[in-house]
Every structure is written in C-alpha cells, then in structure tokens.
C-alpha positions as CSV (number, residue, x, y, z in Angstrom):
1,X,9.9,-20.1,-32.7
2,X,8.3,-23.5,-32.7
3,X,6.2,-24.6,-30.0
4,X,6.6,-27.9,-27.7
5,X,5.8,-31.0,-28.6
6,X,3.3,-32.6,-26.4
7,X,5.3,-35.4,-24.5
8,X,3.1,-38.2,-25.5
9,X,4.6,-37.6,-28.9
10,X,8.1,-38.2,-27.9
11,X,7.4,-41.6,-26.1
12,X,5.1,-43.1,-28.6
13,X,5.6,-46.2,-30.0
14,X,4.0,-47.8,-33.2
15,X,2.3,-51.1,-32.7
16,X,2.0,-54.0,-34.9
17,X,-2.1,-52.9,-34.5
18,X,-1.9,-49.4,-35.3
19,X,0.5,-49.8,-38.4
20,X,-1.9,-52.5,-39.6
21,X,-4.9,-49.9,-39.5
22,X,-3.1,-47.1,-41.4
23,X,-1.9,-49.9,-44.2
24,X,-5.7,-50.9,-44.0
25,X,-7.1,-47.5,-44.7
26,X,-4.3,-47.0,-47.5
27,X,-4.6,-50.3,-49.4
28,X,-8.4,-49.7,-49.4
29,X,-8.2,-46.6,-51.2
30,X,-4.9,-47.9,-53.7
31,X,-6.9,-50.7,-54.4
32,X,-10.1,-48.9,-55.7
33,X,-7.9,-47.0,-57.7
34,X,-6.3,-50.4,-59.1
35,X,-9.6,-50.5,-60.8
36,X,-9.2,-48.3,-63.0
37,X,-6.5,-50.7,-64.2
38,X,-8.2,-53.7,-64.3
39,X,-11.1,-51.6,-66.6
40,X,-8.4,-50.1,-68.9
41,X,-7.2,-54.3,-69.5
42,X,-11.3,-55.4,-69.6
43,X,-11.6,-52.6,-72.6
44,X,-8.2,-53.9,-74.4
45,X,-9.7,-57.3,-74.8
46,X,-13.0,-56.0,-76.3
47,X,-11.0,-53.5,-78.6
48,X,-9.0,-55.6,-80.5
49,X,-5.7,-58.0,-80.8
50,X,-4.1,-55.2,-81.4
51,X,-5.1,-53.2,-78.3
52,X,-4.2,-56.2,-76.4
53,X,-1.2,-57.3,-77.2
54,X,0.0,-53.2,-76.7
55,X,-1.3,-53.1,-73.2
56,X,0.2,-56.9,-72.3
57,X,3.7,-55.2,-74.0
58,X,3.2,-52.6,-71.2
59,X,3.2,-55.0,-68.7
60,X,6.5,-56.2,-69.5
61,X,8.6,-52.7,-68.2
62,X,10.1,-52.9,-64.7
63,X,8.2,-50.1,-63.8
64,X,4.7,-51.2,-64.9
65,X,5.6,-54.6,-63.0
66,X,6.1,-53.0,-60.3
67,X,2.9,-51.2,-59.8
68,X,1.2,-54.4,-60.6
69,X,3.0,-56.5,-57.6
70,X,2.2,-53.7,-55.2
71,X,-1.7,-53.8,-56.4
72,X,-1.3,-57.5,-56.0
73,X,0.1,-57.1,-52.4
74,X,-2.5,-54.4,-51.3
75,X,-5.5,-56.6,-53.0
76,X,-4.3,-59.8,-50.9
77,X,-3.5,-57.0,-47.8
78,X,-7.1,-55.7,-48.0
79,X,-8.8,-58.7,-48.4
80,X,-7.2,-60.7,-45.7
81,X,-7.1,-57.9,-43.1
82,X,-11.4,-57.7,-44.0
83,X,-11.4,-61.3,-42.8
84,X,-9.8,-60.2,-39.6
85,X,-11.8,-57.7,-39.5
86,X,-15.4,-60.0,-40.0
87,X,-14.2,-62.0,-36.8
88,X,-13.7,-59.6,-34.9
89,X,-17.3,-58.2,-35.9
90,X,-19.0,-61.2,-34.0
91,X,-16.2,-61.1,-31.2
92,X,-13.4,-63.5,-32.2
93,X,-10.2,-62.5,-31.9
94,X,-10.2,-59.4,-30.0
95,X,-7.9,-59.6,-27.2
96,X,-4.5,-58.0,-27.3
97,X,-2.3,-60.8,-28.0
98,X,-4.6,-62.6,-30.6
99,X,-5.2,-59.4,-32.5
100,X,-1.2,-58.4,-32.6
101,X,-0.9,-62.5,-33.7
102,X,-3.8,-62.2,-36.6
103,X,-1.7,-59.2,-37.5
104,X,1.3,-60.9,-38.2
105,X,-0.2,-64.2,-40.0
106,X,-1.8,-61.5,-42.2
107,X,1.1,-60.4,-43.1
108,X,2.5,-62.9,-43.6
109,X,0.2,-64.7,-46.0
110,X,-0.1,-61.4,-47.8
111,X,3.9,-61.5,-48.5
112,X,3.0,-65.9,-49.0
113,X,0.3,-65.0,-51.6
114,X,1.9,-62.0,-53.4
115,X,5.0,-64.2,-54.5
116,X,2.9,-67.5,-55.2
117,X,0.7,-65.2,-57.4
118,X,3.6,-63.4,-59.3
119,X,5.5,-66.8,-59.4
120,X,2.4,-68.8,-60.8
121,X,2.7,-65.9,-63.4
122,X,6.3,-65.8,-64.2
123,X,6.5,-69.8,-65.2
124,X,3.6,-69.1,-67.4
125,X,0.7,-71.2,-65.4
C-alpha cells in the first residue's frame, strides 16, 4: 500500500524560474565534464597529425555531433544564466516579472548562439 501524496504535490506547477535553476545546476555539472573533452582534443594537437586528424574523423558521426551541440548549448546556457545571476547579486533584476523575462531572453539567446556557433562551423568559417 502506498501512502498519500501530500496535496501540494498534486497542484504544483513548474515555473519558467524553477526550471531554469534545475537546467542551471545540470549544465554546471555537464559542462565540467565537457572538459574532459576539450583536454582529450588539447592532447590530439600536441600528439601528432595523425592523432588529430583521428579525433577530428570522430567528430564527424551523428552521434559524436550531437554530444558536441548539447555541450555547446549548456556552455552558452551556463554562461548566460551566471550573467543573470551577477545582476541579480548587486540587486538588478530581481522582481518577479523581470526575473521570469531574463529567463526567457536567456533562452533564447542560448538556442540564438547554439545555431550561429554550429552554423559558423558547418560553412567552414
């Protein structure tokens, strides 16, 4: 037998705020493990052409592609929500309605910056 669930469960409702917080917490930590990326690619330049070119290879599968757009997305995410974040440190941007605003235009720009970067890298720029 299960027990009850506590009403306030049943009426809750997520908020552009709360979701934003959550995606905050989670693009922190996939973003410090993106590093580990960006260390294996540093150590492919230094260890030859041959290295290189094997890892770069790599980057062309779907799958691999993938990953790398959604470590794009949660850099950009992570970086822009910190800016949010700074204001609101000294008190801008902390009322209701701004905060669910800033939530959306960082968004937003995220989804902006994501494609710009991965079509800047598509056309070969």
């Amino acid at each position: 037998m299960s027990s009850p669930l506590s009403p306030h469960l049943q009426v809750y409702r997520w908020q552009i705020t709360s979701i934003l917080s959550i995606l905050h917490r989670i693009t922190g930590i996939v973003s410090s493990l993106g590093v580990i990326i960006l260390i294996i690619f540093l150590y492919s330049i230094s260890a030859g052409e041959e290295t290189f070119q094997f890892i770069i290879s790599l980057s062309e599968n779907i799958f691999i592609r993938a990953i790398l757009i959604g470590l794009t997305f949660s850099y950009l995410f992570y970086f822009l929500n910190c800016l949010r974040h700074l204001f609101w440190d000294v008190g801008i941007g902390l009322e209701l309605n701004t905060a669910k605003l800033t939530g959306w235009i960082t968004i937003l720009f995220t989804v902006l910056l994501t494609v710009l970067f991965w079509f800047l890298i598509m056309i070969g720029y």
